[in-house]
C-alpha positions, 0 to 999 in steps of 0.5 A: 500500500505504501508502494502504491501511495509513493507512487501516485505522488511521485506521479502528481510531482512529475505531471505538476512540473512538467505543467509548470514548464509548459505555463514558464513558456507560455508566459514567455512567448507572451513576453516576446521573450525567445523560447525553446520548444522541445521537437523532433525534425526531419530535415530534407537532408536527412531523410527518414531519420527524426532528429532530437532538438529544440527550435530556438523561437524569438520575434526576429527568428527560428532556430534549430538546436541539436540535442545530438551531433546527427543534428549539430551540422544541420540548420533550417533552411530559408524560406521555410514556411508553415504548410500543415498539421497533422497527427503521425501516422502509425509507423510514425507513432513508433519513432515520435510520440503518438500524441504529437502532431507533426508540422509540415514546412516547405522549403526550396531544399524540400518537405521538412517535417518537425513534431511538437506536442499540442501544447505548443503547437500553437508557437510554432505554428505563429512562428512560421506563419509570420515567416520568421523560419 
């Protein structure tokens, strides 16, 4: 029972700071202050492979951070340009989360597809539609 009890708070302690990360960047985005928005990119240059990063948003510019070196050589490309959203596919569900949705872009270089979880959908989306990519 104790096990049980540990558990759930320890379950009630990760699901209350990861609200409050999310709220820390919503409230930073309203500022107009950059933000890093946690995603997985697939770049034209790197096809079929999903790379960890964060998009650097500001009100002058987007930005690609790698979180791994497969992705330390690669930049957005200009001209990137909000095309879409839609849920992963199925195999796709198997490399990104299931519950993300998958931001198409188009580039002069290619499709260039970047998961995001709904909560932040919505700064990506802003960001590329003012064609700040």
């Amino acid at each position: 029972m104790i096990e049980l009890v540990v558990c759930a708070a320890g379950v009630a302690l990760v699901g209350w700071l990861f609200r409050r990360a999310v709220g820390r960047r919503a409230d930073a985005a309203a500022r107009g202050d950059a933000i890093k928005v946690p995603c997985l990119l697939r770049h034209p240059a790197r096809q079929g492979r999903w790379l960890r990063g964060r998009l650097v948003i500001s009100p002058a510019e987007v930005v690609w951070e790698a979180r791994t070196r497969a992705g330390a050589a690669l930049s957005l490309p200009g001209g990137l340009r909000w095309a879409g959203v839609r849920v992963p596919s199925l195999r796709e569900a198997m490399k990104v989360n299931g519950g993300s949705r998958i931001v198409e872009c188009t580039a002069p270089e290619g499709t260039l597809l970047v998961s995001v979880m709904p909560h932040d959908l919505e700064h990506v989306r802003a960001a590329l539609d003012t064609g700040t990519g």
